[in-house]
N, C-alpha and C positions, 0 to 999 in steps of 0.2 A: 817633264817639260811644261812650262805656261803654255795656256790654250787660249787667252786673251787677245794674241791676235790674231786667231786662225779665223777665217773666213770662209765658205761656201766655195768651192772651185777652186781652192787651191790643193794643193799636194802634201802628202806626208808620206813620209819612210816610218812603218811601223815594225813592231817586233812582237808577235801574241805566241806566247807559246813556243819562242823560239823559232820562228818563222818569219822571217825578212820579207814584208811587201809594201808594193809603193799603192796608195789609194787616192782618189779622188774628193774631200770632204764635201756631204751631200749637208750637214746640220751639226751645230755646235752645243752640246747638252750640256750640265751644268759640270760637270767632270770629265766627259769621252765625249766623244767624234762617233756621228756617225757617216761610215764610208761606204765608197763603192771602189774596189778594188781593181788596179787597173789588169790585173793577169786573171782571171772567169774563173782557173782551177782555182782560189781561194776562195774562201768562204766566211769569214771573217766579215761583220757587219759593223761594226761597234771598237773603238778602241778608245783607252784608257789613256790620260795624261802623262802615265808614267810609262805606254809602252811606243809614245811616239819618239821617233828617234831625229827627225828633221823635220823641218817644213819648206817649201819652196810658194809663194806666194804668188798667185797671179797679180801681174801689175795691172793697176786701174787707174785710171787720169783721176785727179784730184776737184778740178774744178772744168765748168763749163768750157773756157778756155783753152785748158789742155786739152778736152776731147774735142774743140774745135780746131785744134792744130793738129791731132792725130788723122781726123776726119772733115777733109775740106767740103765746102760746098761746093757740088757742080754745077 
């Protein structure tokens, strides 16, 4: 899968070793991910472009604007 537009805090469905888990991405390296795994029993730190199965993207406002509509002022 392209890693181009994975970003910091979002999510991925991995597969290392035949082992299905979902993670956290902490940092994007020139090839792998480095993660933090949402289930503790894993162990898995690093994963590879070719074992990420999904990615789910956190949304983030685009412009000043939008995070001013997200976030009123009181």
């Amino acid at each position: 899968m392209m890693l181009g537009g994975v970003c910091p805090d979002d999510i991925v469905l991995a597969d290392v070793k035949g082992r299905r888990f979902y993670a956290i991405v902490l940092a994007r390296r020139e090839r792998e991910l480095e993660v933090e795994p949402i289930d503790r029993r894993v162990t898995f730190r690093r994963v590879k472009a070719r074992e990420v199965l999904g990615i789910w993207r956190k949304s983030r406002a685009t412009s000043a604007r939008n995070l001013q509509a997200i976030r009123p002022a009181a």
